[in-house]
N, C-alpha and C positions, 0 to 999 in steps of 0.2 A: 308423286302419284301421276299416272299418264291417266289422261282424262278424252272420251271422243265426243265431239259435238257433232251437232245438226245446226242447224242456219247459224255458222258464224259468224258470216259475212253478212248478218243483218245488222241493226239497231243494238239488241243486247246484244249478241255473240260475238261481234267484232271488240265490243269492250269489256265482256267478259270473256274473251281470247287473250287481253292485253293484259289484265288484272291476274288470269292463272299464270299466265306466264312470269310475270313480275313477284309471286309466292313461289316461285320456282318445281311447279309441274308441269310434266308436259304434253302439250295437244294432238291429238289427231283431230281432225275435222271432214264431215263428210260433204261434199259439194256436186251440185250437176252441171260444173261449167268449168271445162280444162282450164280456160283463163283463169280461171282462183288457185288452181292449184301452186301450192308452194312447198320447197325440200327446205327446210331449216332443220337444226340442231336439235331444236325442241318443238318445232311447228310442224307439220305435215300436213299436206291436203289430200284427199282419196276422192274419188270417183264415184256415184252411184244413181239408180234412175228409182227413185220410190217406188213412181207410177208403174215401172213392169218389175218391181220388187228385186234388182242387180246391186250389187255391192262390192267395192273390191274385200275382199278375205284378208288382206294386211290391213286392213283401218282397224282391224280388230286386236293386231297383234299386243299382246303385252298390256291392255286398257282395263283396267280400273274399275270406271266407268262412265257411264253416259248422261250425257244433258242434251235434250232430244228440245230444241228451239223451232224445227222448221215446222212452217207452212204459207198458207196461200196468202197475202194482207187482206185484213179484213176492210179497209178503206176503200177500195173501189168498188164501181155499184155492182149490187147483186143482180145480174141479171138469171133468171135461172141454171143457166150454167155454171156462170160463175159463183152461184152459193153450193155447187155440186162440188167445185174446184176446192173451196173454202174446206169442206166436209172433208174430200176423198184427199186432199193433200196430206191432210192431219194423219188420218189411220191410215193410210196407205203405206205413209213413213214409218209409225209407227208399228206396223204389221212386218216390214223391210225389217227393222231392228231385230225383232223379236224371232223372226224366220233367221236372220243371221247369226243368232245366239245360239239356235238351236244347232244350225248346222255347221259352226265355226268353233274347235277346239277355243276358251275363251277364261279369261280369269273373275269378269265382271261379276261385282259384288253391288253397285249402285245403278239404279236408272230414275235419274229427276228428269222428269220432263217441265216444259210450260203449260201454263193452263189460263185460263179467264173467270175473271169476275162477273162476267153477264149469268151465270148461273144463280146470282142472286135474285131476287125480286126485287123491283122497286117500293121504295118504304123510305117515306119522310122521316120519318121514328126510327123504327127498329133498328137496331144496331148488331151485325153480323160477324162472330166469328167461325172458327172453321167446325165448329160443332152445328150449324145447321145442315140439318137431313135434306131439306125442298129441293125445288129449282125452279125458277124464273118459267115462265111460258115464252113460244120465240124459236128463233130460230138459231142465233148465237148462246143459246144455253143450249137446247139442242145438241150443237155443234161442241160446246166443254163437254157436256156429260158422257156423251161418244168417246169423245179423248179422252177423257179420264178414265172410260170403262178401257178401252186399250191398253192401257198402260198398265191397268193391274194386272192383264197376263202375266208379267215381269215375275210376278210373285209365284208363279209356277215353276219356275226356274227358279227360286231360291234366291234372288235378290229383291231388294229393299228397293223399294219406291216411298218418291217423295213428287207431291206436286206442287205445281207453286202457281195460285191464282192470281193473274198478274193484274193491277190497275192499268190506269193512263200512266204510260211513263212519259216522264217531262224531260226532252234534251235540248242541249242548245243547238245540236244539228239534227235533224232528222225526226219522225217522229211527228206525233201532234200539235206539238209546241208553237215548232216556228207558225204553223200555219194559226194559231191563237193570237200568235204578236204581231201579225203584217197587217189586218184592219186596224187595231189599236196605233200601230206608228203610222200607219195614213190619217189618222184620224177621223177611224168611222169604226169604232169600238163599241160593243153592243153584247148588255146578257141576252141571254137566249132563253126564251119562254117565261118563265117566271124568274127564271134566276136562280132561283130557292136551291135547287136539285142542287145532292151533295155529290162533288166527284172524289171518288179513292184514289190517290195520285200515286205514283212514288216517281224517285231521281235516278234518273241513270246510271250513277252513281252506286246507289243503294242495293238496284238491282242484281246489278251485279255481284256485289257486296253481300249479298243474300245468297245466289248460287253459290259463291265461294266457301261461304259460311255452310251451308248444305249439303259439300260436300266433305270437307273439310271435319264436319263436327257429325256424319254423316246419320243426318235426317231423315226420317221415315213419317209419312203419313202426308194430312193436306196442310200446307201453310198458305195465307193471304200475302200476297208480296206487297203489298200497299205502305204508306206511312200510315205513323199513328194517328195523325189528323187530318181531316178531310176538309175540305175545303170547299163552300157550294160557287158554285157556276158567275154571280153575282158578286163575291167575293174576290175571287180571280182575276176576272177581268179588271174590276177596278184597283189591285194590288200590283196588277200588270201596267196599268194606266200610269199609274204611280213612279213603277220604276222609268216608265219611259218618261216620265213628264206632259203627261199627254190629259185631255179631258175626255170622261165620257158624257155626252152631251146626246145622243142619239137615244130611241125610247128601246127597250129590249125585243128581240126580233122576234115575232108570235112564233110558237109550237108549230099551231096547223100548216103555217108558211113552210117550213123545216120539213115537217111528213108530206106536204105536195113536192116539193124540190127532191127531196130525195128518198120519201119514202120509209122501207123499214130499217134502214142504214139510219134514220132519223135516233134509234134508240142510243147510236153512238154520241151523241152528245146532248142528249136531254133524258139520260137514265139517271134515276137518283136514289145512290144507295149509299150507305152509310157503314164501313166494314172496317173491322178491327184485325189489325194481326197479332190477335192473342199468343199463337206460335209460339213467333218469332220473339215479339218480348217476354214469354218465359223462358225462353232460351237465354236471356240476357243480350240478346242481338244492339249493337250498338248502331243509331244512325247517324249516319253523317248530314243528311236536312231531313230532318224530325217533324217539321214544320213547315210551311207554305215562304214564309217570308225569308227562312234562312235556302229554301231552296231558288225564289226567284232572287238573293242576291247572289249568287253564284251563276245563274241562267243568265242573269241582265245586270253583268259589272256595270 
């Protein structure tokens, strides 16, 4: 299968670049930075600018189809522009695809894109799979549901979407992880707000693992990209303390401290939802860490 991405040279797409390639199909990838580009055998890089909707017309050749990863990181502070950036990267790219289908002789039969779990609501209890209707209030749901309304264009064209709401992904490079484990090995490790809040995690690993399986077995409709068990915030850390050998000793760091420091960016780590990937385990999806402790001892030899 030749398969074309968008951010592969992020977080997931760089190892779900290495993983396709290693099942033996092969990539195109689209990128806004000549330096990325690369000619291989089975690797390709192409050229394109979202923002004024350009593309090269060969990324297309001969592909399968698409795994749409890119956009703005949602980690840095929003300042009003930058939640415009957030927004307009998402459907901008995606608006770029969909323009290039239309006007690109083309064989694609697949378009999975990413998506987020902030379109859930926070809920102690409830437990969410991809049968709820709602959506969160906010501004990062917001931001999913937009994206996810783009992407079913796709189905105008006569291919098959699949999206995949992705948790916190836990890696040992990159990602939210490490910045989890640098107060813990200073030892100044600390829940945040009550603790309680459940996070959806999954493993870089898995996620991957997930696209490949979605394409591969190709999938239609919404899946939770998350593991089966969630883990709250309170939990975490001190399982991380653990691996490190470390104590937590400090009292947990208040909420309201967190929304003055950083505001609405604050829901990125004191959102607490509780989400299942019903999906993916009727699909018989196998994981490689299923659970929190098989995953941090892989994260923290």
């Amino acid at each position: 299968m030749k398969i074309l991405l968008t951010g592969a040279t992020g977080l997931i797409g760089s190892t779900l670049t290495e993983l396709l390639l290693n099942h033996g199909h092969e990539v195109h990838y689209l990128t806004t930075r000549t330096s990325q580009i690369k000619k291989q055998p089975n690797l390709k890089g192409f050229i394109w600018n979202p923002s004024q909707g350009t593309f090269d017309q060969n990324a297309f050749l001969e592909v399968d189809a698409i795994v749409h990863l890119a956009g703005a990181s949602i980690t840095k502070p929003w300042t009003k522009k930058y939640k415009f950036e957030i927004l307009e990267s998402r459907i901008n790219a995606t608006n770029t695809l969909y323009k290039a289908l239309k006007e690109v002789p083309n064989q694609v039969t697949q378009f999975i894109t990413a998506s987020g779990v902030a379109i859930y609501p926070n809920s102690a209890s409830q437990i969410y799979t991809e049968d709820f209707l709602g959506s969160a209030p906010g501004f990062l749901s917001h931001v999913v549901e937009k994206w996810e309304e783009s992407a079913q264009k796709f189905k105008h064209l006569n291919i098959q979407v699949c999206v995949m709401r992705t948790g916190v992904v836990l890696a040992q490079h990159g990602g939210a992880f490490p910045q989890m484990l640098q107060p813990i090995k200073m030892g100044f490790g600390a829940g945040i707000g009550s603790g309680q809040q459940h996070i959806s995690w999954i493993h870089l690993t898995d996620i991957a693992r997930l696209y490949t399986t979605a394409l591969e077995q190709k999938w239609q409709g919404v899946y939770n990209a998350v593991a089966p068990e969630p883990v709250t915030n309170q939990v975490l850390t001190r399982k991380i303390a653990e691996r490190l050998d470390k104590k937590i000793w400090l009292p947990n760091f208040p909420q309201k401290v967190i929304e003055i420091l950083i505001g609405e960016r604050s829901i990125l780590v004191t959102a607490d939802q509780i989400i299942k990937p019903q999906r993916a385990l009727e699909a018989h999806f196998q994981y490689q860490f299923p659970d929190i402790d098989s995953a941090l001892s892989n994260l923290i030899p």
